[in-house]
Each structure stands twice: as structure tokens, then as C-alpha cells.
C-alpha positions, 0 to 999 in steps of 0.5 A: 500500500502507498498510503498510511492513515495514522493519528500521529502528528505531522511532526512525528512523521518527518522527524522519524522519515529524516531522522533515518539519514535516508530521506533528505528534506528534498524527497518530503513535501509537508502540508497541513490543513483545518478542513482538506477540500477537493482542491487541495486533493486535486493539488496533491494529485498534480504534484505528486504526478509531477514531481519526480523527486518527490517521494513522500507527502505528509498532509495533515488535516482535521476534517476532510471532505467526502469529495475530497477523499473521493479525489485521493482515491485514485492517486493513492491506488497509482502513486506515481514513482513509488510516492507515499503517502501519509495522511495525518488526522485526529479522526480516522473514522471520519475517513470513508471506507474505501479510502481507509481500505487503501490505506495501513491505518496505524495509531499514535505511538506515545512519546515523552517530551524532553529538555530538546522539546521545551527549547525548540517551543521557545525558539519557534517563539521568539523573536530573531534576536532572541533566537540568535542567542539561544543559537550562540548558548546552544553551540557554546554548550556543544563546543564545551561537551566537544559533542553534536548529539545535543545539537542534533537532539534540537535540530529534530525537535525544532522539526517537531515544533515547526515541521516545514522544509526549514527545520527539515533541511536544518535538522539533516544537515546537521547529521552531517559531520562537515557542517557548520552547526553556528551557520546552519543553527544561525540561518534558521534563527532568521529564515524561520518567521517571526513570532508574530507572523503567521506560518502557512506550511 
């Protein structure tokens, strides 16, 4: 099946696909939605036909149309290109059947939030220069330890607190060794919106 029905939180979903060191933030497009209409299914469709490189979209919604699901159905049956798909909701049940029957429906795995969590909450928060400083105290404590596991640790969690293709690309960076953690941290401090604006993903 190339589809995954799952109550899990878009976030969970990439950071475990990134994580892995086998999908790059270019194989991912993420999308979230309060209702899914059958534009937005006929949107998807197009791109996932389109662009070749692309193989997984995580679409987040709370509620879904009927025609919209209706819409998904065909594409989900032909992923293009071994695309897959992972359609991330708090209502499976909502989900029409024949959708759902082509579709491995998985429930939310529990997880405990850690120190990297609160952190990443708070940067996504802040304003630039704040985010600058907490960059600057986080790279001072790595070069301390002379360790990148608690960089890396906030780079996944930003993923979970602002899952979007600036985190992603961040946090698979930093899993490389030649990378400058300050550049990349430093970067997404600026590129990342404002705490005041208003993130469409």
C-alpha cells in the first residue's frame, strides 16, 4: 500500500522519515490543513504526478471532505514513482471506507517530551534576536561537551515544533559531520518567521 492513515502528528512523521539519514528534506513535501477540500486533493494529485523527486507527502488535516477523499482515491491506488503517502488526522473514522481500505491505518505511538522539546517551543517563539542567542548558548554548550548529539537532539525537535522544509533541511544537515552547526543553527534563527507572523506550511 502507498498510503498510511495514522493519528500521529505531522511532526512525528518527518522527524522519524529524516531522522533515518535516508530521506533528505528534498524527497518530503509537508502540508497541513483545518478542513482538506477537493482542491487541495486535486493539488496533491498534480504534484505528486509531477514531481519526480518527490517521494513522500505528509498532509495533515482535521476534517476532510467526502469529495475530497473521493479525489485521493485514485492517486493513492497509482502513486506515481513509488510516492507515499501519509495522511495525518485526529479522526480516522471520519475517513470513508474505501479510502481507509487503501490505506495501513496505524495509531499514535506515545512519546515523552524532553529538555530538546521545551527549547525548540521557545525558539519557534521568539523573536530573531532572541533566537540568535539561544543559537550562540546552544553551540557554546556543544563546543564545551566537544559533542553534536545535543545539537542534533534540537535540530529534530525544532522539526517537531515547526515541521516545514526549514527545520527539515536544518535538522539533516546537521547529521552531517562537515557542517557548520553556528551557520546552519544561525540561518534558521532568521529564515524561520517571526513570532508574530503567521506560518502557512
Amino acid at each position: 500500500m502507498h498510503a498510511t492513515l495514522t493519528t500521529r502528528a505531522v511532526s512525528d512523521i518527518t522527524d522519524e522519515l529524516t531522522s533515518s539519514g535516508t530521506v533528505s528534506p528534498a524527497d518530503l513535501l509537508v502540508f497541513t490543513f483545518g478542513e482538506f477540500g477537493v482542491d487541495d486533493a486535486r493539488m496533491l494529485a498534480m504534484l505528486a504526478h509531477r514531481s519526480a523527486e518527490i517521494k513522500y507527502l505528509v498532509i495533515g488535516f482535521d476534517r476532510a471532505t467526502v469529495a475530497a477523499q473521493n479525489a485521493l482515491l485514485k492517486v493513492v491506488e497509482d502513486a506515481p514513482g513509488g510516492s507515499r503517502f501519509y495522511f495525518c488526522t485526529p479522526q480516522p473514522g471520519a475517513i470513508i471506507p474505501t479510502l481507509r481500505s487503501r490505506s495501513v491505518v496505524e495509531r499514535a505511538r506515545s512519546r515523552v517530551r524532553d529538555e530538546s522539546d521545551e527549547l525548540a517551543d521557545a525558539f519557534v517563539r521568539a523573536d530573531f534576536a532572541e533566537r540568535l542567542s539561544m543559537v550562540e548558548k546552544r553551540i557554546k554548550e556543544a563546543e564545551r561537551a566537544g559533542d553534536r548529539t545535543a545539537l542534533r537532539a534540537f535540530a529534530r525537535a525544532l522539526v517537531r515544533a515547526r515541521p516545514c522544509r526549514e527545520t527539515l533541511t536544518a535538522a539533516h544537515l546537521l547529521d552531517e559531520n562537515g557542517a557548520s552547526p553556528k551557520l546552519i543553527l544561525s540561518h534558521l534563527a532568521v529564515a524561520l518567521p517571526d513570532a508574530r507572523d503567521t506560518l502557512a506550511i
